[in-house]
PAVO-994582 format. One record per atom (N, C-alpha, C): residue number from 1; residue in three letters; z negated, x, y. Coordinates in nm, 2 decimals, padded with zeros to 4 digits. Last residue first. Layout:
BEGIN
SITE   num   residuo        w        u        v
SITE   NUM       ALA        Z        X        Y
...
// end
This chain:
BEGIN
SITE   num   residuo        w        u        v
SITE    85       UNK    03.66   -02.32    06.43
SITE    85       UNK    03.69   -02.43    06.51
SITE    85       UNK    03.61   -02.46    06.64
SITE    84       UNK    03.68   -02.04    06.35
SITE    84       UNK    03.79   -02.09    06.43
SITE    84       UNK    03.82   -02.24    06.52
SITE    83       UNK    03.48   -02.07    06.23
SITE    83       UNK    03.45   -01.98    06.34
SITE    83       UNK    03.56   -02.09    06.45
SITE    82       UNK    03.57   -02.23    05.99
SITE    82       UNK    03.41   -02.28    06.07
SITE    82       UNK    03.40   -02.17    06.20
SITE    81       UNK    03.75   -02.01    05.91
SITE    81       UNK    03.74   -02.13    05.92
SITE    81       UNK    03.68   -02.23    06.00
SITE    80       UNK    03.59   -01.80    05.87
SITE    80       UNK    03.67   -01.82    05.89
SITE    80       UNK    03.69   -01.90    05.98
SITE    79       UNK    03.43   -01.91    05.61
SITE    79       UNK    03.36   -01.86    05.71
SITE    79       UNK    03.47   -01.88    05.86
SITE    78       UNK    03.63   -01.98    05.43
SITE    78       UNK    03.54   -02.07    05.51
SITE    78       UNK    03.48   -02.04    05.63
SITE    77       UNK    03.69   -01.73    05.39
SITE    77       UNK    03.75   -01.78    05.45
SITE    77       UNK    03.71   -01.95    05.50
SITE    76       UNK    03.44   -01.65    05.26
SITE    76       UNK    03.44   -01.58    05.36
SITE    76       UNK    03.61   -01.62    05.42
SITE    75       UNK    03.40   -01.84    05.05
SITE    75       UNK    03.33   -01.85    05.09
SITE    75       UNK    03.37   -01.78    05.24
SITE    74       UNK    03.64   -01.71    04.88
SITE    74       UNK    03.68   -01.88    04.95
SITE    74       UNK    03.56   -01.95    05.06
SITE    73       UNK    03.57   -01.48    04.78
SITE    73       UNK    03.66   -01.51    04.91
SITE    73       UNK    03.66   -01.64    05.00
SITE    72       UNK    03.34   -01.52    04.66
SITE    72       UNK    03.31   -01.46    04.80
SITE    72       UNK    03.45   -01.46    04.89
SITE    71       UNK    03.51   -01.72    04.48
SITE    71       UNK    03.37   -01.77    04.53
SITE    71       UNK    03.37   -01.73    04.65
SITE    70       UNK    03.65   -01.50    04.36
SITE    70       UNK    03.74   -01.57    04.45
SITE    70       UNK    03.63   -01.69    04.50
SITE    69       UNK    03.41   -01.33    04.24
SITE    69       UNK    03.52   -01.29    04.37
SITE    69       UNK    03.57   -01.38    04.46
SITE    68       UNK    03.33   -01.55    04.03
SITE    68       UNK    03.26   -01.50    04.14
SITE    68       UNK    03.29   -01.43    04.24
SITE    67       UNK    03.56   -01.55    03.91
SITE    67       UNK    03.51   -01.68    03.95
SITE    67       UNK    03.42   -01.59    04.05
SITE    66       UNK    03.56   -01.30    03.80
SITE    66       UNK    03.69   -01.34    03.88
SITE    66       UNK    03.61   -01.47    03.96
SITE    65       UNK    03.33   -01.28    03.64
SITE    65       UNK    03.32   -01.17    03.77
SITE    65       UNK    03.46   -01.24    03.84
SITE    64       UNK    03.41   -01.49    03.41
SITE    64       UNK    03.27   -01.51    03.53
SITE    64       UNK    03.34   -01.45    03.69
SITE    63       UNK    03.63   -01.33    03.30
SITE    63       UNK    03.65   -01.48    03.40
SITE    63       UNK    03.51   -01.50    03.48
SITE    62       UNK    03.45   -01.12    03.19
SITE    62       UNK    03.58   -01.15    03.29
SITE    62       UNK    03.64   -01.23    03.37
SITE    61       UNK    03.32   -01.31    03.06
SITE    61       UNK    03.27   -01.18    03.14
SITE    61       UNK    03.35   -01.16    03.24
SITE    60       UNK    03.54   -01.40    02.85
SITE    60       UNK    03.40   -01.49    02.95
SITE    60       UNK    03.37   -01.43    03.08
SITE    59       UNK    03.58   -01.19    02.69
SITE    59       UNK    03.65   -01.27    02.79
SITE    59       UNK    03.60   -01.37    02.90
SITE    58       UNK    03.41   -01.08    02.58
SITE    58       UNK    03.43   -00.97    02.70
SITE    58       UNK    03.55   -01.12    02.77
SITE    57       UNK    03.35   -01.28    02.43
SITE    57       UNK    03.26   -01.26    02.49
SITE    57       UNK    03.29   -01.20    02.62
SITE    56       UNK    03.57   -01.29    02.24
SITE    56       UNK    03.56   -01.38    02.37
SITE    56       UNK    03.46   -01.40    02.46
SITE    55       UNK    03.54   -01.01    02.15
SITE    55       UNK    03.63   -01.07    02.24
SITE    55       UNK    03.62   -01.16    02.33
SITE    54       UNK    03.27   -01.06    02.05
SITE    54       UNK    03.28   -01.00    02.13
SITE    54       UNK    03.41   -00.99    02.18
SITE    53       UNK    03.37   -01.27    01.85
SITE    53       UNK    03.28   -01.35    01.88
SITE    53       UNK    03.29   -01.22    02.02
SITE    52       UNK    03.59   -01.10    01.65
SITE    52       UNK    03.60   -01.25    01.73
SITE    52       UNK    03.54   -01.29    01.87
SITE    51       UNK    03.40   -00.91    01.55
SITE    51       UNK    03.49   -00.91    01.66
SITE    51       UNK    03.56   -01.00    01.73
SITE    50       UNK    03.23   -01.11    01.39
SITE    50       UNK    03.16   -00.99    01.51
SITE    50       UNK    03.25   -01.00    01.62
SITE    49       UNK    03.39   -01.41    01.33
SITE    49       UNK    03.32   -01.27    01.25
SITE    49       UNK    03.34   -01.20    01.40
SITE    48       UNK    03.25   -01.75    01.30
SITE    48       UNK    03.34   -01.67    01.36
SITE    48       UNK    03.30   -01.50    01.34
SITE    47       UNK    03.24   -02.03    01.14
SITE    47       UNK    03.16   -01.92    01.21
SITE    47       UNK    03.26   -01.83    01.20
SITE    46       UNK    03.17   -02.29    00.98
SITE    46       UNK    03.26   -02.28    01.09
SITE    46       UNK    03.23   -02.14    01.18
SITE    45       UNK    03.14   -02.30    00.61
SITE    45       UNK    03.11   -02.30    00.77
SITE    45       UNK    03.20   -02.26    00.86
SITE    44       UNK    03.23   -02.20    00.39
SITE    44       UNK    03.28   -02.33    00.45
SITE    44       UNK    03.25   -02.39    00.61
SITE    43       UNK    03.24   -01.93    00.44
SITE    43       UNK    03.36   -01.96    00.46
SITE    43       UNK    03.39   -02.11    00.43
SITE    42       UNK    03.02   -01.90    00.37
SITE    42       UNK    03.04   -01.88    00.51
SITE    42       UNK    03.19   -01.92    00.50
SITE    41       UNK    02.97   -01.95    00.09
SITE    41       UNK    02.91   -02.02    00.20
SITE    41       UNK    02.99   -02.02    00.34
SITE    40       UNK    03.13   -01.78   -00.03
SITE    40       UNK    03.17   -01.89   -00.04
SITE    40       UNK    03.08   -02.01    00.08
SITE    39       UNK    02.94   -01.55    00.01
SITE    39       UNK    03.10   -01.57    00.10
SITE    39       UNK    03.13   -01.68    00.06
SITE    38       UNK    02.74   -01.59   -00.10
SITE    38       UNK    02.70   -01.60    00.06
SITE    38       UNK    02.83   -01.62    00.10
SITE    37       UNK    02.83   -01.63   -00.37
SITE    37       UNK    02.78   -01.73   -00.28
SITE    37       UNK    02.83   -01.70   -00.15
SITE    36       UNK    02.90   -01.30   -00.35
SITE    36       UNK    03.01   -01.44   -00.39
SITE    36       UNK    02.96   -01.62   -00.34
SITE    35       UNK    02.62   -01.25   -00.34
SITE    35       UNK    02.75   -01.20   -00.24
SITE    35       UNK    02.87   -01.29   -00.28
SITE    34       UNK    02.53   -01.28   -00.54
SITE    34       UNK    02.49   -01.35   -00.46
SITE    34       UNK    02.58   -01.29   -00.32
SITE    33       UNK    02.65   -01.17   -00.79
SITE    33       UNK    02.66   -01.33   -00.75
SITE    33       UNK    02.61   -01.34   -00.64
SITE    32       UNK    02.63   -00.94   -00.70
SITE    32       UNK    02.79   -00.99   -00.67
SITE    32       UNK    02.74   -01.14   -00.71
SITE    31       UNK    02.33   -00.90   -00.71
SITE    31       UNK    02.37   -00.87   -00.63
SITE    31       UNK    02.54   -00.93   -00.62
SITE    30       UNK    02.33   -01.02   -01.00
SITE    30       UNK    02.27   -01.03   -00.92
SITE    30       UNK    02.31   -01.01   -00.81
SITE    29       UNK    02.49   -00.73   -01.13
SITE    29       UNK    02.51   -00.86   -01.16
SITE    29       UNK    02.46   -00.96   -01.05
SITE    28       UNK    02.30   -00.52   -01.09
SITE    28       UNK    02.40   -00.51   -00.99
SITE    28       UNK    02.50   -00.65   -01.01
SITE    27       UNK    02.04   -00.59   -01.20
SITE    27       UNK    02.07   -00.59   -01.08
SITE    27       UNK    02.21   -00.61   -01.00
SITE    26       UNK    02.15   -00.60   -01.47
SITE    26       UNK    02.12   -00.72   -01.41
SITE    26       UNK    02.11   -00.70   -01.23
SITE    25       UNK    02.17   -00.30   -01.47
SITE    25       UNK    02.29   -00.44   -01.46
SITE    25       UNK    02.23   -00.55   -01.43
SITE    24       UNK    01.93   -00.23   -01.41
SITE    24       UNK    01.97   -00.19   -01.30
SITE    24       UNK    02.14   -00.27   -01.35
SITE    23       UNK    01.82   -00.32   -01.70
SITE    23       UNK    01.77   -00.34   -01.54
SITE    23       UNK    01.88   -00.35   -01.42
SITE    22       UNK    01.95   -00.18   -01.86
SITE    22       UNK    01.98   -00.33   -01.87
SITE    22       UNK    01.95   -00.36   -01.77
SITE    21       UNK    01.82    00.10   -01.82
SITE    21       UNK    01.99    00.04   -01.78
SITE    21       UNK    02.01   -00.08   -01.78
SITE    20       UNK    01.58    00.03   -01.86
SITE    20       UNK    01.64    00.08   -01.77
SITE    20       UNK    01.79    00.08   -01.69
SITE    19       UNK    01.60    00.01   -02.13
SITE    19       UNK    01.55   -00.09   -02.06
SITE    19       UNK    01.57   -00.08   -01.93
SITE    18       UNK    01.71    00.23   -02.23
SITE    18       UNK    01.80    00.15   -02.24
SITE    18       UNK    01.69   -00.02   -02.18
SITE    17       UNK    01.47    00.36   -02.21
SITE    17       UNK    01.59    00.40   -02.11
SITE    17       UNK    01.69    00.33   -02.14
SITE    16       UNK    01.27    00.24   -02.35
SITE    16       UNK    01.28    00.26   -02.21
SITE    16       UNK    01.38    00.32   -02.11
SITE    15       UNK    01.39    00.33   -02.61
SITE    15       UNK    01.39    00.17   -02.60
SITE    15       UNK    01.35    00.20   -02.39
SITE    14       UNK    01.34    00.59   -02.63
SITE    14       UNK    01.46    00.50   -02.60
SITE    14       UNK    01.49    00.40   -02.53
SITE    13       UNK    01.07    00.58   -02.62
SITE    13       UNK    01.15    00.64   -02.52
SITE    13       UNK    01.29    00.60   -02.49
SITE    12       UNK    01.04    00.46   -02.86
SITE    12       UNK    00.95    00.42   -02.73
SITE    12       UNK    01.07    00.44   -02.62
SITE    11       UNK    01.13    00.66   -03.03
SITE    11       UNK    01.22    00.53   -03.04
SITE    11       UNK    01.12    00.43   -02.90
SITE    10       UNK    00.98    00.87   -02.98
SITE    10       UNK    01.14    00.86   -02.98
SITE    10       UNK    01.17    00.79   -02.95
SITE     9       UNK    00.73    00.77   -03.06
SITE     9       UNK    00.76    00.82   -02.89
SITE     9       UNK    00.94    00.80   -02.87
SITE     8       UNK    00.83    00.72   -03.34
SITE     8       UNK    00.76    00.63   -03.24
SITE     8       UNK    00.80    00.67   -03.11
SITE     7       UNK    00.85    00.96   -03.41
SITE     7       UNK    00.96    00.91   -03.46
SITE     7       UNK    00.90    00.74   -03.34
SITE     6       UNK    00.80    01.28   -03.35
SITE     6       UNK    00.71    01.19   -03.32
SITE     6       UNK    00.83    01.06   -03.32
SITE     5       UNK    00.80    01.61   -03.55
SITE     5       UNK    00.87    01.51   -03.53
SITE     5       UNK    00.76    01.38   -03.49
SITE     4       UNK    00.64    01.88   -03.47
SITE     4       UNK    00.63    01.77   -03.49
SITE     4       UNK    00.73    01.66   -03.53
SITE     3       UNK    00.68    02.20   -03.46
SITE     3       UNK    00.72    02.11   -03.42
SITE     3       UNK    00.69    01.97   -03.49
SITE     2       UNK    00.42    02.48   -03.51
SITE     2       UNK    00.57    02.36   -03.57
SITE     2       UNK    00.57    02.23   -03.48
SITE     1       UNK    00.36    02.74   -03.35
SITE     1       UNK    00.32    02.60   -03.38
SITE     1       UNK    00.44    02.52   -03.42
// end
């Protein structure tokens, strides 16, 4: 059976795969503007990045459990205290 030539589907088919690629640039176009906002946003705001924010977190934490030691000491030298008088 001979081959055909289908000069339509060809140029159909083209036209669909270079519709395809314009797509997925506009996409990735799209995507760096809107990542160039979001950074221009956050960087007028006042916000602080992950590891910042769990530093001072584990630092807090730390100071809590100290505060709460020298609480049971100063409580149990009260104690102490109120015996001795």
């Amino acid at each position: 059976m001979p081959q055909t030539r289908r000069p339509i589907l060809d140029d159909m088919a083209r036209l669909m795969t270079d519709a395809a690629g314009l797509a997925q640039g506009v996409r990735r176009e799209a995507e760096t503007i809107a990542r160039t906002q979001m950074e221009r946003l956050l960087s007028t705001m006042d916000v602080v990045t992950r590891e910042e924010f769990e530093a001072v977190r584990d630092m807090a934490i730390l100071a809590r459990e100290e505060n709460e030691r020298l609480e049971a000491r100063l409580s149990a030298l009260e104690a102490k205290l109120g015996a001795a008088d």
